[in-house]
TORZA-487678 format. One line per 8 residues: number of its first residue (from 1); for each residue x, y, z of N, C-alpha, C. Coordinates in nm, 3 decimals. Example, Ala and Ser with C-alpha at 12.3 -4.5 7.8 and 13.67 -1.06 7.14 Angstrom:
1	1.319:-0.569:0.780:1.230:-0.450:0.780:1.320:-0.330:0.780; 1.285:-0.225:0.708:1.367:-0.106:0.714:1.290:0.003:0.787
***
This chain:
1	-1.716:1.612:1.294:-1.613:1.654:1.201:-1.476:1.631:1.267; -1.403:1.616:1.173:-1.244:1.549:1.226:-1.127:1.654:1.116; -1.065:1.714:1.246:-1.015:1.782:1.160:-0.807:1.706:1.157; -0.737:1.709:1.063:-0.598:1.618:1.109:-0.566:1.704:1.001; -0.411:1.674:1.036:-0.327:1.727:0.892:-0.299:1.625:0.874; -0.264:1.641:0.694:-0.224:1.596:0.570:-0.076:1.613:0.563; 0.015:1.534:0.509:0.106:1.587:0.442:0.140:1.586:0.307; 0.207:1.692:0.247:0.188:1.698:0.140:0.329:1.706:0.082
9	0.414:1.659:0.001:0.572:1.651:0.012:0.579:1.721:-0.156; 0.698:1.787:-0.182:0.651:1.853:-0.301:0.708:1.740:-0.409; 0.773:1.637:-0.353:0.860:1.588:-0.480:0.818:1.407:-0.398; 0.781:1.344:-0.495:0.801:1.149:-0.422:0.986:1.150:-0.450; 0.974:1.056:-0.352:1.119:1.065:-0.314:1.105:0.962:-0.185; 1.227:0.834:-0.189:1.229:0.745:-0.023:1.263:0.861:0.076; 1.314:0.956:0.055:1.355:1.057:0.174:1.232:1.061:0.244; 1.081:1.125:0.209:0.967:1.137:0.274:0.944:0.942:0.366
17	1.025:0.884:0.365:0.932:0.774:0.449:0.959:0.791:0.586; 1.016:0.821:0.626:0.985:0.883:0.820:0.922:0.988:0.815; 0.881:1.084:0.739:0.766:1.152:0.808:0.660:1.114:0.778; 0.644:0.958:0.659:0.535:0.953:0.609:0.475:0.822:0.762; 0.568:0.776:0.841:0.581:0.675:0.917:0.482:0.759:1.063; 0.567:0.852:1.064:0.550:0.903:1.147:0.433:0.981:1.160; 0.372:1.019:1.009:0.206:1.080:1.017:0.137:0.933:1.007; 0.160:0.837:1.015:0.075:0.715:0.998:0.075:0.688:1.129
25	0.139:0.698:1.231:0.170:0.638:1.342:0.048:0.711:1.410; 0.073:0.851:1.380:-0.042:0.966:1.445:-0.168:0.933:1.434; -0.173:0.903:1.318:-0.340:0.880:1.277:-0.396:0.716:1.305; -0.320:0.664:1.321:-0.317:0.523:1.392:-0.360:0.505:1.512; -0.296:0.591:1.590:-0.330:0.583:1.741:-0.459:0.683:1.764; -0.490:0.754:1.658:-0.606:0.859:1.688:-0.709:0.806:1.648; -0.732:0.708:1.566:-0.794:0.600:1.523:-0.816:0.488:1.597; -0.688:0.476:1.625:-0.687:0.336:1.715:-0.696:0.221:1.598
33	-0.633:0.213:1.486:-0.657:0.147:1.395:-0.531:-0.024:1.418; -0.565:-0.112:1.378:-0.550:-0.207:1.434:-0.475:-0.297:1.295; -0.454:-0.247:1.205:-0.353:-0.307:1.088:-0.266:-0.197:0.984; -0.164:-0.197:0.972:-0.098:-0.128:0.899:-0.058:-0.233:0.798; -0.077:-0.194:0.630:-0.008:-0.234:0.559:0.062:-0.126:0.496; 0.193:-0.210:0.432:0.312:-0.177:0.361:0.341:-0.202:0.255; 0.402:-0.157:0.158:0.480:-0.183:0.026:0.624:-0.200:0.040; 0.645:-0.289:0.010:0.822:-0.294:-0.015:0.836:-0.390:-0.101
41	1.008:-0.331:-0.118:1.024:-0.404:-0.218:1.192:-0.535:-0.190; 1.288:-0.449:-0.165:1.400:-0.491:-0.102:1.326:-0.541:0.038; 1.261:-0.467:0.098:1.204:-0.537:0.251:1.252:-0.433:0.337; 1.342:-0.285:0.288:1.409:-0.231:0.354:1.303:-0.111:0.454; 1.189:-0.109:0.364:1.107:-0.043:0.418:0.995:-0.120:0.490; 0.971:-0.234:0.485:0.891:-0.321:0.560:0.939:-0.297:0.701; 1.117:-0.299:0.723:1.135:-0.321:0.829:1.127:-0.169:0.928; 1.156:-0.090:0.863:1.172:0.059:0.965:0.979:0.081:0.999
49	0.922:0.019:0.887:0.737:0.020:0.957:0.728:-0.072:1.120; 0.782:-0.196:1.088:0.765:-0.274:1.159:0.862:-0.239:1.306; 1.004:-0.180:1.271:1.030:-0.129:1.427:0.958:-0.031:1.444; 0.896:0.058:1.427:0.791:0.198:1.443:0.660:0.138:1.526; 0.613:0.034:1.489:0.502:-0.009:1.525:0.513:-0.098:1.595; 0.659:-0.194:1.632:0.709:-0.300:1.735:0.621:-0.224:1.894; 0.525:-0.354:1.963:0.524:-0.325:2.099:0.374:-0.228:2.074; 0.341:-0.216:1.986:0.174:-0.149:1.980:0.057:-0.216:2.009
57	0.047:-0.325:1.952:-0.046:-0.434:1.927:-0.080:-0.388:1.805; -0.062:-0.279:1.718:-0.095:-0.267:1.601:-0.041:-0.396:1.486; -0.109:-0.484:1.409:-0.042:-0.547:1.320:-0.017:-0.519:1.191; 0.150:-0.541:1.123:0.191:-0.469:1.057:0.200:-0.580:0.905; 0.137:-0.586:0.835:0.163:-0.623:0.726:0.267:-0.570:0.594; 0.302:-0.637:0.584:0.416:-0.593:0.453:0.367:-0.723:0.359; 0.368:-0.586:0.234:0.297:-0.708:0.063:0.426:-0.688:0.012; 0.500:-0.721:-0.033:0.556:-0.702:-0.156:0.503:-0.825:-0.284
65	0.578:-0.822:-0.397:0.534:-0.852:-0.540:0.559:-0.973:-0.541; 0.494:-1.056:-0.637:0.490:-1.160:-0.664:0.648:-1.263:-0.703; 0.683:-1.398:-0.660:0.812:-1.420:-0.660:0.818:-1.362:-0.843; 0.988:-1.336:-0.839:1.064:-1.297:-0.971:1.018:-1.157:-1.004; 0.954:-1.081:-0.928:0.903:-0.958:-0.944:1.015:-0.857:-0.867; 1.033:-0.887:-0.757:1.201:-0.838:-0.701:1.234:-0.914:-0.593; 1.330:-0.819:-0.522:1.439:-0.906:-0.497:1.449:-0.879:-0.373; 1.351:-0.930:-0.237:1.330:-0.929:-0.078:1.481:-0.991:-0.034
73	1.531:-0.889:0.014:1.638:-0.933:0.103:1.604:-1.056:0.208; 1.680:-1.091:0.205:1.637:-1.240:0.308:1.644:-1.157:0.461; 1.763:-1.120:0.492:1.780:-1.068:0.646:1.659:-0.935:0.638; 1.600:-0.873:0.558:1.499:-0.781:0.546:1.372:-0.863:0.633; 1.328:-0.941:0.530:1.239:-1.077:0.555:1.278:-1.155:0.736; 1.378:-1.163:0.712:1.375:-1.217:0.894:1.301:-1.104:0.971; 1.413:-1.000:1.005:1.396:-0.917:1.045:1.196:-0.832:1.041; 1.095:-0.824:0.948:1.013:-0.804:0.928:0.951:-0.900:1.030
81	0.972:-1.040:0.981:0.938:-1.131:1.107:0.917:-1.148:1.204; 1.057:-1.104:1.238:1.133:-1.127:1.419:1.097:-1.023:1.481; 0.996:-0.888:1.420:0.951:-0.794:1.468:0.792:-0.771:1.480; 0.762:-0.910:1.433:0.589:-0.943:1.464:0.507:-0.896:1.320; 0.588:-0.877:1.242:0.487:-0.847:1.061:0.493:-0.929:1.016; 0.363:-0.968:0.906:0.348:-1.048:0.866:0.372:-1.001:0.707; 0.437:-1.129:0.601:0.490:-1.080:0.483:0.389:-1.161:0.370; 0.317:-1.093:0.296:0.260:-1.124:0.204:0.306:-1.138:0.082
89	0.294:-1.200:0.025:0.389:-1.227:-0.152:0.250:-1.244:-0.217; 0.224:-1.174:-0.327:0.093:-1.140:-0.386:0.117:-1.104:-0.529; -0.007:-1.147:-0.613:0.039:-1.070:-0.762:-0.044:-0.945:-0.735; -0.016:-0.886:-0.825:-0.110:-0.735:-0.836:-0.193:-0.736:-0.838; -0.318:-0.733:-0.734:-0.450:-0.633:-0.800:-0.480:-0.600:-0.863; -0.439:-0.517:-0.949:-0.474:-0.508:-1.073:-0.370:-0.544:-1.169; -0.349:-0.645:-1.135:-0.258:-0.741:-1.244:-0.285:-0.869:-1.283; -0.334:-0.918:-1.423:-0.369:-1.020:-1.452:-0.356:-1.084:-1.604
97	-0.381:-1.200:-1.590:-0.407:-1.264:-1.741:-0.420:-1.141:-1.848; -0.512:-1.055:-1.856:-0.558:-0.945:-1.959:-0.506:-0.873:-1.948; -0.353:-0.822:-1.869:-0.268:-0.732:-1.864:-0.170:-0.779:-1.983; -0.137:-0.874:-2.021:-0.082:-0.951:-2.133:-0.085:-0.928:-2.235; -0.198:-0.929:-2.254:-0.320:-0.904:-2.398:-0.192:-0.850:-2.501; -0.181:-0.683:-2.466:-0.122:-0.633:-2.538:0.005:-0.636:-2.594; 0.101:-0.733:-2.513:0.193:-0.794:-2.587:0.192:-0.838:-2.700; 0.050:-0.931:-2.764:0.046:-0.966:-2.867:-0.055:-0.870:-2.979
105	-0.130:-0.783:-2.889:-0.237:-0.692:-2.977:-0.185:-0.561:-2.946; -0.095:-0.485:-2.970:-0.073:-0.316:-2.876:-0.204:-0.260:-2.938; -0.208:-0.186:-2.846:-0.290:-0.071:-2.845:-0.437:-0.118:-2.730; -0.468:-0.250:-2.739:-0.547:-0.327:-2.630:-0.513:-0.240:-2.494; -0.613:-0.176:-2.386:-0.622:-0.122:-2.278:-0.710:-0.195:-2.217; -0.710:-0.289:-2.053:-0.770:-0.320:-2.034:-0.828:-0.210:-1.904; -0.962:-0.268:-1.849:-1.008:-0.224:-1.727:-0.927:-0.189:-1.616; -0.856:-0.317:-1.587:-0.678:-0.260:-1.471:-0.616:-0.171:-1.525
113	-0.580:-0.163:-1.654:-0.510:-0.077:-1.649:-0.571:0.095:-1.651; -0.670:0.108:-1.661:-0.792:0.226:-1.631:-0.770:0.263:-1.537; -0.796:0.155:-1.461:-0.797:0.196:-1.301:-0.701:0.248:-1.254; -0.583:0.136:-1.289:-0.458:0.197:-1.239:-0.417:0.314:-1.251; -0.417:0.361:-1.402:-0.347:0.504:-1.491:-0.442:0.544:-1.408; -0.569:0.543:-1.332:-0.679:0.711:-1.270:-0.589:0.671:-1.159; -0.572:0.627:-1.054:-0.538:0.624:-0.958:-0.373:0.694:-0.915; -0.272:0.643:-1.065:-0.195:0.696:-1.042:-0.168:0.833:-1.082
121	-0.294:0.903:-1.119:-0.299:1.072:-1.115:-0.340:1.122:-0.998; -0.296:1.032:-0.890:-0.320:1.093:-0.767:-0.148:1.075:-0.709; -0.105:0.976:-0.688:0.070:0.908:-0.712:0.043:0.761:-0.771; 0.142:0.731:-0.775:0.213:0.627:-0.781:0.180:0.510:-0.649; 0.217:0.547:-0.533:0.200:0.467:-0.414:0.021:0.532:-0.396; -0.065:0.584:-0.449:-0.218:0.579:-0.395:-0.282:0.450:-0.512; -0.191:0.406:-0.569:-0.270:0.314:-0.703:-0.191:0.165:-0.617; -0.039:0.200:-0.550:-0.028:0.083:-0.496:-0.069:0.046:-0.371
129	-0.112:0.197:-0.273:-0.183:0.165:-0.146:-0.335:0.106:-0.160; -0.414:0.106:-0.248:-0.524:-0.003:-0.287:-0.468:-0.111:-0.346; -0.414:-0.153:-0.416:-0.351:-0.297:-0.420:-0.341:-0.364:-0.336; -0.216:-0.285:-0.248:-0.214:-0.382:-0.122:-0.286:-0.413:-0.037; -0.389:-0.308:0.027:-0.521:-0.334:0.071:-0.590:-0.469:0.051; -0.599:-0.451:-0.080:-0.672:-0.579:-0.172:-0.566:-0.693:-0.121; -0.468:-0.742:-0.190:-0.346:-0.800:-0.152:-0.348:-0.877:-0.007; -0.326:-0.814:0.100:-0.354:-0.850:0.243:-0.500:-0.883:0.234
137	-0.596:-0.843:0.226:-0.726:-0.894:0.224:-0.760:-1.042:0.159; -0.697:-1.050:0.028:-0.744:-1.075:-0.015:-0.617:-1.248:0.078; -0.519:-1.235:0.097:-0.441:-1.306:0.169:-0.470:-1.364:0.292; -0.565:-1.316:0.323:-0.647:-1.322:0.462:-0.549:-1.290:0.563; -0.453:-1.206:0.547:-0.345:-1.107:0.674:-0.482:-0.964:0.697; -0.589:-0.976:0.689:-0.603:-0.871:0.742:-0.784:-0.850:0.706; -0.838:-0.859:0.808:-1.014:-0.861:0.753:-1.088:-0.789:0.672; -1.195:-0.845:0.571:-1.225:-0.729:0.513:-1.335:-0.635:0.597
145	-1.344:-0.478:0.519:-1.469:-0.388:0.582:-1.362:-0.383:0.687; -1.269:-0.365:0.684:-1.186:-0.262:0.843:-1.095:-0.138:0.778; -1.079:-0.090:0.859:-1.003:0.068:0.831:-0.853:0.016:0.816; -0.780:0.029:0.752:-0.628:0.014:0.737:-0.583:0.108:0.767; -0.451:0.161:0.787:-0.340:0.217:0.731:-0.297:0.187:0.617; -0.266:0.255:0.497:-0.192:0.155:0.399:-0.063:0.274:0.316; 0.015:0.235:0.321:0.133:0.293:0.286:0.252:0.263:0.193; 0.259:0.325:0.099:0.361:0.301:-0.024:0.400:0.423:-0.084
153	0.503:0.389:-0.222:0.585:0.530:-0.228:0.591:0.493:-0.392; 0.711:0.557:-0.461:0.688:0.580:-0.575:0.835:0.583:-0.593; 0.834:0.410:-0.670:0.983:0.344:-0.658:1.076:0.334:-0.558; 1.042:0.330:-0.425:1.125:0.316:-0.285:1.098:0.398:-0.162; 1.074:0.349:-0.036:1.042:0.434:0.065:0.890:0.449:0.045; 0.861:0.541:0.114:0.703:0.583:0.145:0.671:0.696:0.109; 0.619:0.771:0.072:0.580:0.925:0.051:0.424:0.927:0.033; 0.298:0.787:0.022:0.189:0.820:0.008:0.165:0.740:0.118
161	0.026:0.774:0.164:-0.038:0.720:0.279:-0.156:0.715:0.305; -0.246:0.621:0.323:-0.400:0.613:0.314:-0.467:0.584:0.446; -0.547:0.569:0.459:-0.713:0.532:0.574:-0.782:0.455:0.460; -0.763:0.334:0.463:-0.847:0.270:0.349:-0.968:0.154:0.426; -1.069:0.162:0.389:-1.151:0.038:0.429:-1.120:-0.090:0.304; -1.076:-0.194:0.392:-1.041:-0.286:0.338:-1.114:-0.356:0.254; -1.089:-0.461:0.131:-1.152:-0.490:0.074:-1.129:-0.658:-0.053; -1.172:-0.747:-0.068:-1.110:-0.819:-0.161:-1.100:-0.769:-0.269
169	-1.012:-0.821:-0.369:-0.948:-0.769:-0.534:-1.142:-0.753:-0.612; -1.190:-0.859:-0.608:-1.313:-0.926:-0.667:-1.447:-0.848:-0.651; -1.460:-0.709:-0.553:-1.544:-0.684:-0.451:-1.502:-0.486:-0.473; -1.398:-0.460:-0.525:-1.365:-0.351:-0.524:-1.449:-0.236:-0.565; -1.525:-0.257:-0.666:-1.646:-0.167:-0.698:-1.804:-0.136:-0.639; -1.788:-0.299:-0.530:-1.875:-0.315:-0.498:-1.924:-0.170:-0.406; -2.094:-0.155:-0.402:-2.133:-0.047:-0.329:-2.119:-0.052:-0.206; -2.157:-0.172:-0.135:-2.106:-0.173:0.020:-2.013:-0.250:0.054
177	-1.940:-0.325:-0.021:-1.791:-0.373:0.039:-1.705:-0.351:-0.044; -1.685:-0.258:-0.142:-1.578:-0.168:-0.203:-1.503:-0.143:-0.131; -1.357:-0.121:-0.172:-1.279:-0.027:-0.172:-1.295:0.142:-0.174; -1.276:0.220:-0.013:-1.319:0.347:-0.001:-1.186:0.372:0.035; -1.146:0.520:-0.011:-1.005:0.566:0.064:-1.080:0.696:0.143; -1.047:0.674:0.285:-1.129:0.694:0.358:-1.096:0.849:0.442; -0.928:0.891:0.401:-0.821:0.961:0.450:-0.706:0.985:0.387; -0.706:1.113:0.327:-0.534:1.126:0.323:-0.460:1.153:0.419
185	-0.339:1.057:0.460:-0.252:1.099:0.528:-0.120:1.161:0.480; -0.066:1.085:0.375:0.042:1.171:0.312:0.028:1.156:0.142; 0.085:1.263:0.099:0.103:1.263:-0.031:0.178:1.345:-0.132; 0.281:1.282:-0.232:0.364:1.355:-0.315:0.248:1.511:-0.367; 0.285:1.589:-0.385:0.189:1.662:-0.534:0.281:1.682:-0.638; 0.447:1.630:-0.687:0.448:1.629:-0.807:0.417:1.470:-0.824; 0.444:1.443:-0.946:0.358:1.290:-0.954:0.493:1.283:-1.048; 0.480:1.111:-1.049:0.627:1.089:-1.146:0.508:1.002:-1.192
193	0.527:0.963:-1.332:0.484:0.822:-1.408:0.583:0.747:-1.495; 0.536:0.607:-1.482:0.642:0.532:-1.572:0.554:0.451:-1.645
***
Protein backbone atom coordinates (compact mmCIF):
# COMPACT_ATOMS: atom_id res chain seq x y z
CA UNK A 1 0.00 0.00 0.00
CA UNK A 2 1.18 3.52 -0.98
CA UNK A 3 0.05 6.07 0.85
CA UNK A 4 0.84 10.11 -0.98
CA UNK A 5 -1.13 13.17 -0.89
CA UNK A 6 -3.42 14.50 -3.37
CA UNK A 7 -4.05 17.91 -4.05
CA UNK A 8 -7.10 19.21 -4.21
CA UNK A 9 -7.50 23.13 -5.25
CA UNK A 10 -11.00 24.49 -4.62
CA UNK A 11 -11.31 26.56 -7.82
CA UNK A 12 -9.21 25.52 -11.62
CA UNK A 13 -7.42 28.46 -12.07
CA UNK A 14 -3.39 28.89 -13.93
CA UNK A 15 -2.58 30.14 -10.33
CA UNK A 16 -2.56 26.25 -9.10
CA UNK A 17 0.36 25.36 -11.76
CA UNK A 18 3.41 25.49 -9.34
CA UNK A 19 1.96 23.58 -6.84
CA UNK A 20 0.53 21.38 -9.38
CA UNK A 21 4.47 21.19 -10.76
CA UNK A 22 5.66 20.79 -7.77
CA UNK A 23 3.28 17.71 -6.53
CA UNK A 24 4.27 16.13 -9.93
CA UNK A 25 7.86 16.55 -9.34
CA UNK A 26 7.23 14.61 -5.87
CA UNK A 27 5.56 11.80 -7.21
CA UNK A 28 7.99 11.58 -10.07
CA UNK A 29 10.94 11.05 -8.17
CA UNK A 30 8.98 8.62 -5.74
CA UNK A 31 8.17 6.76 -8.72
CA UNK A 32 11.08 7.34 -10.45
CA UNK A 33 8.92 7.90 -13.42
CA UNK A 34 10.77 8.59 -16.57
CA UNK A 35 8.30 10.91 -18.88
CA UNK A 36 6.29 13.83 -18.04
CA UNK A 37 3.72 15.07 -20.36
CA UNK A 38 2.18 18.53 -20.69
CA UNK A 39 -0.59 20.62 -22.08
CA UNK A 40 -0.02 23.96 -23.37
CA UNK A 41 -1.15 26.12 -25.22
CA UNK A 42 0.82 29.61 -25.69
CA UNK A 43 3.91 27.18 -24.70
CA UNK A 44 4.01 29.33 -21.53
CA UNK A 45 3.43 26.43 -19.47
CA UNK A 46 5.44 23.87 -21.42
CA UNK A 47 8.27 25.93 -20.46
CA UNK A 48 8.13 26.44 -16.43
CA UNK A 49 7.54 22.12 -16.69
CA UNK A 50 10.54 21.88 -18.64
CA UNK A 51 12.85 24.28 -16.34
CA UNK A 52 11.39 22.18 -13.20
CA UNK A 53 12.47 19.03 -14.70
CA UNK A 54 15.81 20.56 -16.64
CA UNK A 55 18.95 18.23 -15.41
CA UNK A 56 16.65 15.09 -14.14
CA UNK A 57 16.90 12.73 -16.91
CA UNK A 58 13.23 12.82 -16.61
CA UNK A 59 11.80 13.47 -20.30
CA UNK A 60 9.46 16.18 -20.66
CA UNK A 61 6.98 16.21 -23.35
CA UNK A 62 4.75 19.09 -24.20
CA UNK A 63 1.44 18.32 -26.73
CA UNK A 64 -0.18 21.17 -27.60
CA UNK A 65 -3.16 21.32 -30.45
CA UNK A 66 -3.19 20.78 -33.76
CA UNK A 67 -1.68 23.73 -36.23
CA UNK A 68 -4.60 26.73 -36.37
CA UNK A 69 -5.87 25.40 -33.10
CA UNK A 70 -3.66 28.13 -31.14
CA UNK A 71 -1.17 30.16 -31.04
CA UNK A 72 2.58 28.51 -29.61
CA UNK A 73 4.71 31.32 -29.04
CA UNK A 74 7.75 30.78 -31.08
CA UNK A 75 10.41 31.89 -28.23
CA UNK A 76 7.98 29.50 -25.89
CA UNK A 77 8.77 26.66 -28.51
CA UNK A 78 12.61 27.45 -28.53
CA UNK A 79 12.89 27.71 -25.19
CA UNK A 80 10.80 24.18 -24.49
CA UNK A 81 13.57 22.92 -26.79
CA UNK A 82 16.70 24.44 -25.60
CA UNK A 83 15.61 22.87 -22.29
CA UNK A 84 15.58 19.17 -23.58
CA UNK A 85 11.37 18.77 -24.21
CA UNK A 86 10.14 17.48 -26.78
CA UNK A 87 6.98 19.35 -28.60
CA UNK A 88 4.24 17.42 -30.01
CA UNK A 89 1.58 19.06 -32.37
CA UNK A 90 -1.34 16.52 -32.39
CA UNK A 91 -5.11 16.54 -33.18
CA UNK A 92 -7.29 15.45 -30.33
CA UNK A 93 -7.86 12.14 -29.14
CA UNK A 94 -10.87 12.36 -29.05
CA UNK A 95 -11.22 14.51 -31.92
CA UNK A 96 -12.23 13.45 -35.26
CA UNK A 97 -14.02 13.24 -38.61
CA UNK A 98 -17.44 12.31 -36.46
CA UNK A 99 -16.93 15.23 -34.23
CA UNK A 100 -18.28 17.24 -37.33
CA UNK A 101 -21.24 15.27 -37.85
CA UNK A 102 -23.24 17.64 -35.95
CA UNK A 103 -22.59 20.68 -37.72
CA UNK A 104 -24.73 19.44 -40.33
CA UNK A 105 -27.20 17.02 -38.15
CA UNK A 106 -27.45 18.84 -34.35
CA UNK A 107 -28.41 16.86 -31.90
CA UNK A 108 -25.88 13.82 -33.36
CA UNK A 109 -23.56 12.80 -30.09
CA UNK A 110 -20.80 10.85 -30.93
CA UNK A 111 -18.73 8.18 -28.79
CA UNK A 112 -15.76 11.08 -28.23
CA UNK A 113 -17.81 13.12 -27.28
CA UNK A 114 -19.22 10.58 -24.34
CA UNK A 115 -16.10 10.07 -23.33
CA UNK A 116 -15.02 13.33 -23.19
CA UNK A 117 -18.31 15.02 -21.36
CA UNK A 118 -17.58 11.64 -18.50
CA UNK A 119 -14.18 12.54 -18.14
CA UNK A 120 -14.70 16.11 -17.90
CA UNK A 121 -16.95 15.50 -14.69
CA UNK A 122 -13.88 14.86 -13.15
CA UNK A 123 -12.08 18.48 -14.76
CA UNK A 124 -11.43 19.74 -17.65
CA UNK A 125 -7.50 18.99 -17.70
CA UNK A 126 -8.39 14.94 -16.48
CA UNK A 127 -10.28 14.60 -20.09
CA UNK A 128 -7.14 16.52 -21.49
CA UNK A 129 -4.49 14.60 -19.35
CA UNK A 130 -5.67 11.27 -21.34
CA UNK A 131 -5.51 12.90 -24.62
CA UNK A 132 -2.26 13.80 -24.29
CA UNK A 133 -1.15 10.55 -23.01
CA UNK A 134 -2.67 9.16 -26.16
CA UNK A 135 -1.16 12.17 -28.22
CA UNK A 136 2.62 11.53 -27.16
CA UNK A 137 2.05 7.84 -27.52
CA UNK A 138 0.52 7.82 -30.11
CA UNK A 139 3.54 10.37 -31.62
CA UNK A 140 5.96 7.95 -30.57
CA UNK A 141 7.55 10.84 -27.86
CA UNK A 142 6.88 8.41 -25.35
CA UNK A 143 6.31 4.34 -25.10
CA UNK A 144 3.30 2.68 -24.74
CA UNK A 145 2.27 0.47 -21.26
CA UNK A 146 4.61 3.03 -19.17
CA UNK A 147 3.54 5.14 -16.23
CA UNK A 148 3.46 8.92 -17.20
CA UNK A 149 3.08 11.95 -15.44
CA UNK A 150 0.51 13.80 -17.33
CA UNK A 151 -0.55 17.27 -16.59
CA UNK A 152 -3.06 19.93 -17.77
CA UNK A 153 -5.44 22.61 -16.52
CA UNK A 154 -8.64 24.12 -17.42
CA UNK A 155 -8.05 26.94 -20.01
CA UNK A 156 -4.32 27.83 -18.87
CA UNK A 157 -1.70 26.65 -16.41
CA UNK A 158 -2.05 23.33 -14.63
CA UNK A 159 -4.40 22.53 -11.80
CA UNK A 160 -4.99 18.64 -12.82
CA UNK A 161 -2.49 15.95 -12.63
CA UNK A 162 -2.32 12.25 -13.37
CA UNK A 163 -0.11 8.74 -13.03
CA UNK A 164 -1.39 7.49 -16.27
CA UNK A 165 -0.25 4.18 -18.02
CA UNK A 166 0.31 5.10 -21.38
CA UNK A 167 -1.50 4.18 -24.25
CA UNK A 168 -2.34 4.62 -28.21
CA UNK A 169 -5.69 6.75 -29.23
CA UNK A 170 -6.87 3.18 -31.08
CA UNK A 171 -6.17 0.82 -27.96
CA UNK A 172 -7.82 2.98 -25.21
CA UNK A 173 -10.53 0.58 -24.10
CA UNK A 174 -8.50 -2.07 -24.63
CA UNK A 175 -8.36 -4.61 -21.43
CA UNK A 176 -4.66 -4.90 -21.25
CA UNK A 177 -3.24 -1.98 -23.12
CA UNK A 178 -5.90 0.61 -22.22
CA UNK A 179 -5.69 3.65 -20.90
CA UNK A 180 -5.60 3.35 -16.77
CA UNK A 181 -5.35 6.56 -14.60
CA UNK A 182 -3.34 5.05 -12.25
CA UNK A 183 -3.03 8.21 -9.52
CA UNK A 184 -4.37 11.35 -8.57
CA UNK A 185 -1.97 13.85 -8.11
CA UNK A 186 -3.76 17.09 -8.37
CA UNK A 187 -7.15 18.22 -8.86
CA UNK A 188 -9.69 21.25 -9.19
CA UNK A 189 -13.11 20.07 -7.15
CA UNK A 190 -15.08 22.95 -8.58
CA UNK A 191 -15.29 21.97 -12.25
CA UNK A 192 -15.86 24.70 -14.92
CA UNK A 193 -17.48 23.40 -18.35
CA UNK A 194 -17.64 24.92 -21.71
Amino acid sequence: MVKREVLYFDESSPDNTEETIGAVKGVVDALKLRYVIVATGTGSTGVKVAEAFKGTGVKVVVVTEYAGAVDLVEKNLKKIRELGGEVVTSMHSFLSVEESIPRLHPGYTSGNMIVSDTLRRFSQGTKVAAEIAMMATDAGAVPEGVEVAAMAGTGGGCDTAYVIKSCHANMFFDREKGLEFREIIALPRKKKFW
